[in-house]
Every structure is written in C-alpha cells, then in structure tokens.
N, C-alpha and C positions, 0 to 999 in steps of 0.2 A: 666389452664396455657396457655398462650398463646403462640402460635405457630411459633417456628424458622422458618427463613426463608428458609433454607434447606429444613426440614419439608413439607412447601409449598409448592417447589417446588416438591418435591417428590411426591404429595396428587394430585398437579392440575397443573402445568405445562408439556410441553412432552419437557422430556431433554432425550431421550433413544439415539439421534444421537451424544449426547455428551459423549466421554470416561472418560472423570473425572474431576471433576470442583476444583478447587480451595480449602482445604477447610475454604475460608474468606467469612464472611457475612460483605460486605464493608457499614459501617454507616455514613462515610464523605469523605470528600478527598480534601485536598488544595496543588496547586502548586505540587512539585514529591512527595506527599505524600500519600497515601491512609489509613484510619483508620479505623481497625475490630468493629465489636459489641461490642468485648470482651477488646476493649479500645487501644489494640496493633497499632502500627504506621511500614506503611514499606512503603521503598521506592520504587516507582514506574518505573520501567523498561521495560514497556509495552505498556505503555500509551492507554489501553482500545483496543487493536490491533491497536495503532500507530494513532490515535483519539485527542489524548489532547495533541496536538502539543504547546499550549499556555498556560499548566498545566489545571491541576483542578481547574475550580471556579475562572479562573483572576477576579478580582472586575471589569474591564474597562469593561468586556463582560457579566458578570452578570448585571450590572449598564443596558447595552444597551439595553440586554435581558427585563428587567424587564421597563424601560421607554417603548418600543414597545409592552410591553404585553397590560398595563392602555390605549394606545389608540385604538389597532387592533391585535387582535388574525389571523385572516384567513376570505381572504375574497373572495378567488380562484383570484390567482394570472392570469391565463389565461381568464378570464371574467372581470373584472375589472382592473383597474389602480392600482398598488403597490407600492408607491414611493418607498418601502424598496427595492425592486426585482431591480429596473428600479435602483438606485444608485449602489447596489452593482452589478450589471451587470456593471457600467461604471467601477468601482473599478476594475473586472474581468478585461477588454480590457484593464485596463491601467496597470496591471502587466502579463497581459500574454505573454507567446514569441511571435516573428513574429507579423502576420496580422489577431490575432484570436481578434475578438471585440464583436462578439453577442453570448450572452448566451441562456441555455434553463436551469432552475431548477427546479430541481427533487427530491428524497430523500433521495436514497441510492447510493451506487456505481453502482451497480448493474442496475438499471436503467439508470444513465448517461448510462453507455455502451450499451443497450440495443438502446436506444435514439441516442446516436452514430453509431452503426449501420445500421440502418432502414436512416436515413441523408445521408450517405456514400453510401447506395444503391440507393437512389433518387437521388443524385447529380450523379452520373457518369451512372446512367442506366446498372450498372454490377448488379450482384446477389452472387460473391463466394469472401470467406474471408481467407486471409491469417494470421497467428498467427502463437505462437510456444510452442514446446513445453515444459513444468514446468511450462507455466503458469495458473494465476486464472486470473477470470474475474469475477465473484459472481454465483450464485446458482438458477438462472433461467433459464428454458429451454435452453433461448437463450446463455445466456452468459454461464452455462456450455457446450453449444454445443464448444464454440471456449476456452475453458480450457483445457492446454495441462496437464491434472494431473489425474490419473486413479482414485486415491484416493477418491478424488473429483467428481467424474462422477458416479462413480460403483451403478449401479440399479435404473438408474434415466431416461435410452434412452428408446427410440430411438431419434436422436439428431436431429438439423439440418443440411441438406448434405449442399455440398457446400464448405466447409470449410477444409480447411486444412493448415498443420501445417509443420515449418521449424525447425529446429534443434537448442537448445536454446544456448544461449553464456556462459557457462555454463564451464568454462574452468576446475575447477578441478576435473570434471568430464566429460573431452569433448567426444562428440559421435565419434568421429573422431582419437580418441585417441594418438591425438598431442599436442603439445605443445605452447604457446604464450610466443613471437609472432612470433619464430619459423613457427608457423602454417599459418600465412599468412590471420587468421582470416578466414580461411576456411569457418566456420559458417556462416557468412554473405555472403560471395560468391556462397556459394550453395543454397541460397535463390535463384538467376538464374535459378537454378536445380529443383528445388519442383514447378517454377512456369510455366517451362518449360515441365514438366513430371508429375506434379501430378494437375493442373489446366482444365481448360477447357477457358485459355486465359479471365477468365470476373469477374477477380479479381476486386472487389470495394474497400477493403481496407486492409493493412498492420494493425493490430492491434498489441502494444506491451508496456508493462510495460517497464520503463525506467528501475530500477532495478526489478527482478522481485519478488516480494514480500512472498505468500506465498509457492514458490518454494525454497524457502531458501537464500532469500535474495539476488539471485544473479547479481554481477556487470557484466555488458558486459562490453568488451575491449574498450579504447576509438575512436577505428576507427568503431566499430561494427555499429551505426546506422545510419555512411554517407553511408557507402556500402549496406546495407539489406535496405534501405529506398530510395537510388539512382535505385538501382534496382527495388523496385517493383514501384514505381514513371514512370520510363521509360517502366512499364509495363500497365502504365493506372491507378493503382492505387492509393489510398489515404493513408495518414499514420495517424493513430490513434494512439495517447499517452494517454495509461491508467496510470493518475498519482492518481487513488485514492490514493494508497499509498506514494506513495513519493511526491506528492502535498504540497505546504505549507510549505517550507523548512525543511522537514523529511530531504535531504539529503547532504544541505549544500547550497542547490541553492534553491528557491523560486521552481523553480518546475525540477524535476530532470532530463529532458532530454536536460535543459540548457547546462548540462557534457559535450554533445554532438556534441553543435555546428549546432543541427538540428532542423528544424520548422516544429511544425506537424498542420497537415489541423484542425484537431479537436482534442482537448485535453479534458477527461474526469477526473474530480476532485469530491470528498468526503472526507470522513474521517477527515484530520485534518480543512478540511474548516470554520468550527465555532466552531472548538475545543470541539466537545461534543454535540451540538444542532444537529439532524436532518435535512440535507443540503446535494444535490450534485448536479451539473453541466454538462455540455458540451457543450463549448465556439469552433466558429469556425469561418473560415473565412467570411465576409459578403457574398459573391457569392454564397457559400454554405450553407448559411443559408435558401436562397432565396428557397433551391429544398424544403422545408416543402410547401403544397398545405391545403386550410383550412379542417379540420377535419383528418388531417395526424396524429398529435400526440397533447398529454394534461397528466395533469398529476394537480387531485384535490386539494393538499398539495406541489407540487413544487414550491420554493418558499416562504415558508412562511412568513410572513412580522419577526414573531420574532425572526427567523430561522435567517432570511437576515439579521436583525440588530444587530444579535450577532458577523455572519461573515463578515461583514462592521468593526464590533471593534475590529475582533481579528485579520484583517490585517491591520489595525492601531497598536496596541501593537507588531503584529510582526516587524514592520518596528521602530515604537520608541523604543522597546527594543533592535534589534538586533538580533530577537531570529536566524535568517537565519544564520549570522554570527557564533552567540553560539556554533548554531549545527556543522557548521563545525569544530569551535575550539575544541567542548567538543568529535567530533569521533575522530578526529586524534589524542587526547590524548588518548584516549581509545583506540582506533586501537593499537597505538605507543606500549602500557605498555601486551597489548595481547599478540602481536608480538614476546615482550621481552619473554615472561613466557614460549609461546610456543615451546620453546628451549627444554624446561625441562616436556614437560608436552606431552605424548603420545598417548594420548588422543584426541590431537585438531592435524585435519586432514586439516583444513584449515580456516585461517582468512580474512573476506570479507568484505566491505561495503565502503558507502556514508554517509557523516554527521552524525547522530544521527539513521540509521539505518545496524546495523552491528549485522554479522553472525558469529556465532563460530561453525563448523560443529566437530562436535564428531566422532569416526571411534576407532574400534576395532585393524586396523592395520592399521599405517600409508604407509607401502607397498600395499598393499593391498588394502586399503581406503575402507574394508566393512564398512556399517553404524552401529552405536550405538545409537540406539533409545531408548533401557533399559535405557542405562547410563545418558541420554539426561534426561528422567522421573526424575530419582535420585539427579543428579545435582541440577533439579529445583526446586525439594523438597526442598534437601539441601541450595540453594539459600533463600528459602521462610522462612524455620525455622531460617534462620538469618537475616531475616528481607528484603530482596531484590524480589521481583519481578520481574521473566524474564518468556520470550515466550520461546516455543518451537514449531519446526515447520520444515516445510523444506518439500520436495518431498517422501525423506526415513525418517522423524520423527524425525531426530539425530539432528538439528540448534538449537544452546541455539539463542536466537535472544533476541539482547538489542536497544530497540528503546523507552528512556525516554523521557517524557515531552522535547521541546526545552529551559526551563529556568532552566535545571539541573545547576545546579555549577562544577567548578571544583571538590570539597570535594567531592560533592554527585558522582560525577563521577568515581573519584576514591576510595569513598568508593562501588561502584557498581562492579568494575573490585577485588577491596580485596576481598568481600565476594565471587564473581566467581571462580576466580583463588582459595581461603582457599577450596570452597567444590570441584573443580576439584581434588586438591589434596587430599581430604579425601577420592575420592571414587577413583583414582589410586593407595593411599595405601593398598587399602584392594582387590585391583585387585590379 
C-alpha cells in the first residue's frame, strides 16, 4: 500500500516543533481554491501564510515560470549576469516607495532581514537595533534576536545584545493602558524614552513591520510611524520596513507602510513576491547600497532566474488585474460585515486590519479581554469542516486571521465571513 503523506511525514520528516497540522493532504490548488487528496475543495483564507497573493497557479505566472525554466535554471546570480535578477530589480525601484532603487535577492524573509541588517550596520557605522515588541522577523539567530515574541524565542538563546525593543502599537491591548487617540500615541513617543534609557546612543536601525504580522495582525495608529521613525532618524538611525508580510498589496497598498505616509531606507520583501516561487529582497537607497565592501555578503540561490521571472509576472498581473485595488475593496467588505456581527457575538474582543489582512481576536471576557486560544483552535476547526480555511495566530494564540488570495471575489468573501461568523456562533452556543 502506498504511503499517505501524513504517514511520511510522521516516518521521515521532523514536524515535533509543530502543534497540529492541518488534517488536509493538499493534491492541487487554483486561484482561492485549495483541493484534498480525498477530492474535497476549500476555500483558501490563508494563502499559504499570506504567500499566494496572486492565488494558486495564475497561468500568467506559471507560463513565465515555465518559459525561464527551458532556458536557465540557476546560474548564481552574484557570479554571473541574470537578466531575470537585473529586470526585475528595475521592476523593484520602479514600484517601491521613496528613493529605494537597488535590490539584493535572497530567498526567504528571513534572510532579506538578516541582509538588512548587517547593510544598516555598515552604512551608519552603529552596531545596536531598535524594534518592538510582538514582533517577528524569521527564526535565525539573527532575526529571532530582534523578535519581540517569547513564544518564538523560548530555547533557542543566547541572542544577539545590542538590541532592544520599544513598546508595540498595539492599542487593544496598549502597555500603557490608554486609550486612542485619547492617548496621544504614547507608544511612538516613548520610543524617545527606550533610546534615551535603554541604548548606548549607536542605534543603526529602527526595524518594524508595517502591520505587524504574526503578532496578530496588528495595525498601528496612523500617526504611529511619522513619530517612532522622526525619532529614531533624529537619533542617527535607519528605518527598516519589514514588509515580508504585507508586501505586495496584502493590505490594500502595494506595500503597507504606504498607510503611513513614510519612506523607509531599506525595505525587506518575501512571501507574496512571486506568489508561491522561492524569492526575497531588500531594496534600499543607492548611497546605502554603496556600504556592501566585496566579499561582505552573497547568497548561492538569491535571485533565481525562474524565481525572478515568476515575480516579474506576478507584478504585472497585479497591476493588470487590480489585485491591490481588490484587496482593499474585498477587507473593507469584510471588516464592514465583522464589525456588524460583533454586536452580538461575545467572543470577538476586537476587530483589526489593512486590505486583505485582517484579525478577529477572540477573548473569554470582553471586560476583561483574557485571551481564548481553545476557542480560536475550535473556530478553525469549525471553519475547516465547512470548507474555509483560516489562520490562527497572534502573540496569546486567540487571532482567527483571514488573509485570502488578492483575486477572492466578493461571493467568496462573503461566503468566507458566513462560514466565520455560522461556527462563531456554534461554539458561543454551547458556551
């Protein structure tokens, strides 16, 4: 008998750091669709962790994928000439904010940032990093050193010093235990305070997700990144925009600290960048390009030619479709119809997001606001045996989190909010 892939993985894969998968063995997937071994069809509300910004399998990007494969697999993009690399770096400068033109490709998120900060320390000749906390950055050394997430850290140090961490914008649960905008945006003005008191003055860079991702989605205020980014700027340092996740119009803008109205030195991109292919970045200003010195940094697969000609097509289809657009239409429908339920639903402790990446944070007491991370598990269940696919996630485990494909439709969207809200209510009546 041949062997499930379950099976497999249980025999010869190490899944022990994973609490519980799924249980779908996925055999294809088009556009918001994903489809079981077992022939079942659900709709995608996930998007592979926020990955297939341009669905599963667009043909435009399969098509480019597969012409780049028949001429050049890999030919180390750093030793040789790439035309793929070299176009879609121009592509890169001609949609990113500000005066960010020269790219570096790499392959995961986790690397951009990595790559990001080692640039930020050679360009300003500091050595300590500012961030905050609930956020992720990926699961290396480096980058859980500036992860404001225990969860995420626990048994993995000693870290790197150096770094240290500002209080996140995190309002329905502010450290401050105020209110917006009553509060005056507090959080971003005591970034003054942490680099005043807790630095050694040779900050090289502000690092910060625009929203922050697997913190639980959360949106800062809209004044939050002129004031925490004016500040640490006027302190000598750099601002780094981790947009692995919100990259790629996840949140209604082409990259989400557009919101913002700010330009970061260096911006770090993955995930949704070729919707699915093995791609990441970190595009910065020419002048700071300049501090990389030969043998500073390299990377044997960054860049890959069929890597790049997938993400070459799939920011062509974003821009011919609209998907940017989409996104925004299809959260604020979605937000809109949450909002309504939330009335009646005792459950959701708070409703958050940007475009096509939105938080439903779960709590046992809306006084209260403890988290509900059982309920969050059950929901998703319940979600899944009705055919919908949703995240769960957050800093306390309790964020049902819906970040589908950018070419959902309205239908699918609001069949995505019926089946949410039908198993909210199934497991509040049995509360």
């Amino acid at each position: 008998r041949e062997m499930k892939a379950r099976d497999l993985y249980q025999k010869y894969m190490i899944t022990s750091m994973v609490a519980g998968f799924e249980p779908i063995e996925v055999a294809s997937a088009a556009g918001c669709n994903m489809v079981g071994e077992d022939g079942r069809e659900y709709l995608d509300c996930f998007s592979g962790i926020s990955v297939t910004n341009s669905g599963h399998g667009h043909p435009k990007i399969i098509a480019a994928a597969k012409e780049q494969m028949e001429k050049l697999i890999h030919c180390c993009t750093y030793v040789y000439y790439n035309p793929r690399a070299a176009e879609l770096a121009e592509m890169m400068a001609e949609i990113s904010p500000g005066n960010l033109v020269k790219s570096f490709f790499a392959n995961s998120g986790a690397e951009a940032i990595e790559g990001a900060m080692r640039l930020a320390k050679q360009f300003t000749g500091r050595r300590e990093l500012l961030c905050l906390t609930h956020s992720f950055h990926g699961r290396t050394a480096g980058t859980l050193s500036i992860t404001g997430n225990r969860a995420r850290k626990k048994g993995s140090g000693p870290y790197l010093s150096g770094v240290t961490f500002a209080p996140a914008p995190y309002c329905y649960r502010c450290p401050f235990r105020l209110s917006y905008p009553g509060c005056g945006v507090a959080c971003a003005e005591y970034v003054a305070d942490v680099l005043r008191e807790q630095t050694a003055g040779d900050v090289a860079a502000f690092i910060a997700e625009p929203v922050l991702g697997e913190g639980g989605l959360i949106v800062p205020p809209p004044e939050y990144f002129k004031i925490a980014v004016d500040i640490a700027r006027n302190d000598g340092a750099l601002f780094v925009a981790d947009e692995v996740q919100t990259g790629f119009g996840r949140t209604g803008k082409m990259f989400g600290i557009e919101h913002y109205r700010v330009e970061p030195d260096i911006m770090c991109t993955a995930k949704g960048i070729a919707s699915g292919f093995p791609l990441s970045a970190f595009t910065v200003r020419e002048d700071i390009a300049e501090a990389f010195r030969p043998g500073d940094h390299l990377s044997t697969f960054g860049g890959n030619p069929v890597s790049c000609a997938a993400a070459m097509a799939n920011i062509i289809v974003m821009k011919d479709e609209k998907l940017v657009e989409n996104s925004e239409a299809r959260g604020l429908q979605i937000i809109k119809r949450l909002e309504e339920f939330q009335e009646r639903c005792s459950l959701i402790g708070d409703i958050r997001g940007k475009g096509l990446m939105i938080a439903v944070e779960l709590v046992k007491d809306v006084k209260t606001k403890e988290p509900a991370p059982e309920t969050g598990k059950i929901v998703r269940k319940l979600c899944r045996e009705r055919g919908v696919l949703v995240g769960l996630g957050g800093s306390f485990a309790n964020t049902i989190r819906l970040q589908p494909p950018l070419t959902v439709t309205s239908d699918q969207a609001d069949h995505a909010v019926d089946v949410l809200t039908e198993s909210l209510m199934e497991v509040s009546a049995n509360l």
